[in-house]
N, C-alpha and C positions, 0 to 999 in steps of 0.2 A: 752664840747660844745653841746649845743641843737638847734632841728631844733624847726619849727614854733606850732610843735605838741607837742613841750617838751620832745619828745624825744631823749637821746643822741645820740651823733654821732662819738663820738670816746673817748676811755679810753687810755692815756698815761699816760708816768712816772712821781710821784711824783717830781723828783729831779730835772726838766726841769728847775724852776726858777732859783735855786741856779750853778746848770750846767751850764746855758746858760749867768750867770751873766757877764754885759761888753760886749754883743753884741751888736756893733751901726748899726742895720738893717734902714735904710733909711725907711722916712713914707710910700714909696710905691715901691712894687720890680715889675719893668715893664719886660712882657716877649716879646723879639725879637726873633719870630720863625722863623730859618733857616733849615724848613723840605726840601723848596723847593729851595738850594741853597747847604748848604754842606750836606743835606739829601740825593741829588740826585749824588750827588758827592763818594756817597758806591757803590765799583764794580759791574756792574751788573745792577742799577736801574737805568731806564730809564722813566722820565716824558712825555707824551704829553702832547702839549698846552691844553687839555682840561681837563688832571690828575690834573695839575698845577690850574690851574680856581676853578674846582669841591673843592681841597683841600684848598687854599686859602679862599672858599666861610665858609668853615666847620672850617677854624680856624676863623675867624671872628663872627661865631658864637657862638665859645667855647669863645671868650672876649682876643685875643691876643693884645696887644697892638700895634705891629709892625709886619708886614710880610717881610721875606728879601727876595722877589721873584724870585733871581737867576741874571744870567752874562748876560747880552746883546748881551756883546762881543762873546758870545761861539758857538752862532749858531742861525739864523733869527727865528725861531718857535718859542726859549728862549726868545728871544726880543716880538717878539708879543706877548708870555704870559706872560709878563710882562705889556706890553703896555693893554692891555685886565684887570689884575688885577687892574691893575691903575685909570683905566675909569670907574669900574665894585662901584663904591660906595660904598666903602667898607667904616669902620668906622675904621677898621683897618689902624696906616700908611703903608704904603710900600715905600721901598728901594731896593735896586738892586747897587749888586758888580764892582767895576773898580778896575782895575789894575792904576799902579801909569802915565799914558799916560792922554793927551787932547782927542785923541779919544773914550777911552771907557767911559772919562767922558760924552763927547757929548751923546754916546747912551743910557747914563742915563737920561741925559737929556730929551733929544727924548721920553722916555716913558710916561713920566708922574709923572715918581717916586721922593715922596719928599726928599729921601735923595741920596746921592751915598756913598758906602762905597769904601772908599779906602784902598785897602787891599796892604799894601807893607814893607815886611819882615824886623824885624828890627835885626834877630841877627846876628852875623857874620858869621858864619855857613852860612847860606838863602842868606846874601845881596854878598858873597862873588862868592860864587856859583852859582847863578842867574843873580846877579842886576851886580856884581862887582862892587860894591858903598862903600867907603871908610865913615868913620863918617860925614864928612865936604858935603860930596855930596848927603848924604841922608838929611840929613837936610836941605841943597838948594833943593833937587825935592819935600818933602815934603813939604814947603813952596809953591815952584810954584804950586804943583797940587790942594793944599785946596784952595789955592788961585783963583786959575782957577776955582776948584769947584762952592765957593761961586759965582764968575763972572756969573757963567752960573743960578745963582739961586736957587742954590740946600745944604741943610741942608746937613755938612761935619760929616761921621761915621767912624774916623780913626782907620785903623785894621793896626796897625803894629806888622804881622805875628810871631809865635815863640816868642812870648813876653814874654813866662817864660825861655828863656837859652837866654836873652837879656843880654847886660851890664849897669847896672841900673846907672852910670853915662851918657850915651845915652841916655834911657828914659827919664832919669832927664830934660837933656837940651830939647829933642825932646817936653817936655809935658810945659817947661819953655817959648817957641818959639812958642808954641801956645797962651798961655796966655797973648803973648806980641802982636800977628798977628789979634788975635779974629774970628781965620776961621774954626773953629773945635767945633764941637757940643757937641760932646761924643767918648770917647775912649776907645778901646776894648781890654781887654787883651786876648790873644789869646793861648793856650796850645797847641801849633801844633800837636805837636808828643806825647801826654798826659802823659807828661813824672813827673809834677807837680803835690804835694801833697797838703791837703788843708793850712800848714801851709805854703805851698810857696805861693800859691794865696793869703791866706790874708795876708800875708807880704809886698806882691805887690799891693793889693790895699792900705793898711797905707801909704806904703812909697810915692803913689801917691798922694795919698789927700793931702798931707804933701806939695804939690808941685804945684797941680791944685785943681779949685772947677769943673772944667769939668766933668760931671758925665761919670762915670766905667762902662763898659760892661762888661760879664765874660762870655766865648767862651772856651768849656771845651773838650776835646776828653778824650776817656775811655778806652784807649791799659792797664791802669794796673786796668780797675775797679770802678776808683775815679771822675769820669767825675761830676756827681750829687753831692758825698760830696765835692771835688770844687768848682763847680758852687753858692753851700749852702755855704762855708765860703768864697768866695765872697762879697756875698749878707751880711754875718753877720759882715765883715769888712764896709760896707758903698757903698760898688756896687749896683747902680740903676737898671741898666738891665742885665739880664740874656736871653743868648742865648742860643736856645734848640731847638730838632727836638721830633718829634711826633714819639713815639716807640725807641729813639735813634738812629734810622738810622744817617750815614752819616760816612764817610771815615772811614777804616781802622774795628775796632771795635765799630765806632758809635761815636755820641755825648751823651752830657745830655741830657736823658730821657726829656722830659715836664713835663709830669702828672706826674714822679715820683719827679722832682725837685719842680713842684708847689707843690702837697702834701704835700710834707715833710716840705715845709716851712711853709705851712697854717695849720697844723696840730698839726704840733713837735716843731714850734718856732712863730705860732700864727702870721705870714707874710703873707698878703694878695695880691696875683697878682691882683685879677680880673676875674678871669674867673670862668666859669660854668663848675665846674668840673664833674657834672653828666652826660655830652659830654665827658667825655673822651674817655669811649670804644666806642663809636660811632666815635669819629674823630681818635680812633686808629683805628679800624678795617677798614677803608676807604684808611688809607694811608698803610696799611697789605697788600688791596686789588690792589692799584694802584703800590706799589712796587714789590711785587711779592716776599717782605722778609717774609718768615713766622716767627711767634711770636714764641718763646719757651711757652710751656705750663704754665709755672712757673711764666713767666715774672711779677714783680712788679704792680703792681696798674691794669694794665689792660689785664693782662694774662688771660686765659682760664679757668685754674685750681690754680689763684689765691685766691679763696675763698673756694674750694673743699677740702674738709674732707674727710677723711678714719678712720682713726684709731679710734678704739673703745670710749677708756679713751678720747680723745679729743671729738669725736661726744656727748658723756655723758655730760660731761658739758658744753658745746656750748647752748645744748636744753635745760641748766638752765637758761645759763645766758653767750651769744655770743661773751662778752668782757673776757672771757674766753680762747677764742681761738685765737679772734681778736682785731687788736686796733683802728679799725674805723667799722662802716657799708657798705657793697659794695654798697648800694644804692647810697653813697655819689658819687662815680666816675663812677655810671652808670650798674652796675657790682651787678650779684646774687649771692647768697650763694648757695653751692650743696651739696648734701652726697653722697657719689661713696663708693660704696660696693665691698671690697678687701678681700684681704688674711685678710687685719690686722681689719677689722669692728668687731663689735658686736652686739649683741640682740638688744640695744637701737640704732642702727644704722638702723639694718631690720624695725626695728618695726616705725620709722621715715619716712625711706625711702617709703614703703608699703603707711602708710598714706599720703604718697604726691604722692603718686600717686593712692592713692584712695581705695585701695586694702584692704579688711577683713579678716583677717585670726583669728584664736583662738591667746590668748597669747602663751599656752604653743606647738603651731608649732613654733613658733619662732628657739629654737633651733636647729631644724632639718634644717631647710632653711638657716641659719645662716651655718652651716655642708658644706649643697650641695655647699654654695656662694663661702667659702673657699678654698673647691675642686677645684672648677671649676675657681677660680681667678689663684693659684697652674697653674692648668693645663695649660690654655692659657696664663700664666702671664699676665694678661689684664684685669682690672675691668669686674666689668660684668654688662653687659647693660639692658635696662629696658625690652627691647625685653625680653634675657634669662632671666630677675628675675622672669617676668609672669609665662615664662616655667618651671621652675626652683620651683616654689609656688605650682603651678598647681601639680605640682610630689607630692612636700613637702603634701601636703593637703591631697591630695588621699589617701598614703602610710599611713600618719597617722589617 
């Protein structure tokens, strides 16, 4: 892939055609972000009505297609920031959570919001323990509540919760009752407890299409890791939309990434969401800022020291030629390249480094300074920063 200057923008694996052969990815994979709904839902984060707005304003501009802007139900500030996202002209739609009741459809209503999701547990495990809803009585509340839904004017997003430890003759009927009522818009498979791998999601979305044209959601948690490659064999079974929060935040160990599940599909399987991915670190570091989760340094697509090099052998050929090291440009998702000078650097690493920050030295100081960087990485276990390098030259130069 090139941008508009001809230049590439990312070098992947030859094999992707023949690998990926038999994907039925749908012509457009829509993202439903739920930063601000099971994002805020991780121990600890707390949204104001106005974290809510600010982040909302900044996924609308990254090109989400859907905002799920939280429960009404949960507490009056959630409902105003809702009702505020709603009115605020977004291009984005927005939607907001009900439990399976007439009341917390009404305060969907109330907001503004064009859709309501109705979130109501379909495995046995949830509806037993919760709902106490036998097969025959979840399928009469679901009926009345989409029903009810529609009544009140509002585009049905059925989330019957724990939808991967479901009994897929339930589902069956549950998604059959739709098709015959016409009150349900889209349906979300839901991995509660992220206990589903990706050949179980795409199983479950086959086995549905098989059964509705209702388009798939795919709603992933990451307790073993799998949240994104679920989320992505979803989408490459026939799943429309993919649900995601910005950084992975959200209950337990997080949801699907965004930027690492859009990435992956516009890069690695040529699926295009929509969005301005060179917003990413920009709309991740906002929502870093308003949650108070710090990002691990590493983090995928929009980490810190996701484009930072050390090691010698890798800096060496980076400076020939970048798809070397990496398989896309960081420009693409907003994000620079660095050289951090360690234990493990070398000559062509100083000698890079120096020049990016302006600095003259002879070639043959290089390895003395390369010496002292070593040392002094050793010693504080800690890169060494541009501060000590200057100090660190300044020695090097003199001595020699």
């Amino acid at each position: 892939m090139q941008n508009r200057d001809n230049e590439k923008l990312w070098e992947t694996s030859p094999f992707s055609d023949e690998a990926h052969h038999g994907s039925r990815f749908p012509q457009m994979v829509r993202v439903a972000d739920c930063t601000l709904r099971d994002g805020e839902q991780q121990a600890g984060i707390v949204f104001t009505r106005q974290d809510k707005v600010d982040i909302a304003h900044a996924l609308d501009r990254l090109g989400v297609y859907e905002i799920e802007a939280g429960t009404p139900a949960s507490s009056d500030e959630d409902r105003q920031a809702i009702e505020e996202i709603a009115g605020a002209g977004l291009n984005a739609k927005i939607s907001a959570l009900a439990r399976g009741r007439r009341d917390d459809i009404d305060l969907v209503a109330r907001t503004g919001a064009y859709a309501a999701r109705l979130s109501m547990p379909i495995s046995a495990i949830q509806r037993v323990n919760k709902l106490k809803l036998g097969d025959e009585e979840y399928l009469k509340l679901a009926r009345e509540m989409t029903e009810y839904a529609k009544e009140r004017g509002l585009a049905v997003i059925f989330s019957p919760y724990d939808t991967t430890r479901s009994e897929l003759s339930l589902l069956r009927r549950l998604l059959e009752q739709f098709n015959r009522d016409k009150t349900v818009d889209r349906v979300r498979i839901v991995d509660t407890t992220g206990c589903a791998t990706p050949q179980i999601i795409g199983f479950l979305v086959r086995e549905m299409k098989k059964v509705t044209d209702i388009p798939i959601e795919i709603h992933c948690h990451d307790d073993f890791g799998l949240a994104v490659a679920n989320t992505i064999a979803g989408a490459q079974q026939g799943a429309e939309y993919i649900s995601v929060t910005v950084n992975g935040i959200g209950e337990r160990s997080g949801n699907a990434s965004l930027e690492e599940t859009a990435l992956a599909l516009k890069v690695l399987y040529g699926v295009d969401c929509g969005l301005d991915m060179s917003k990413f670190v920009e709309v991740s570091h906002l929502v870093e800022e308003r949650s108070g989760i710090t990002l691990q340094a590493h983090k995928a697509v929009v980490g810190r020291g996701a484009f930072s090099h050390e090691s010698g052998m890798v800096v060496a050929g980076l400076l020939k030629e970048p798809f070397t090291a990496e398989s896309y440009v960081p420009e693409l998702v907003g994000q620079k390249r660095d050289v951090v000078l360690g234990k493990k650097s070398g000559v062509a690493s100083v000698d890079a480094k120096l020049k990016q920050m302006g600095i003259a030295v002879p070639s043959d100081a290089l390895p003395a300074i390369l010496t002292k960087i070593k040392e002094e990485a050793v010693r504080t276990k800690r890169p060494v920063s541009d501060s000590r390098l200057r100090e660190l030259v300044g020695a090097s130069v003199v001595s020699h």
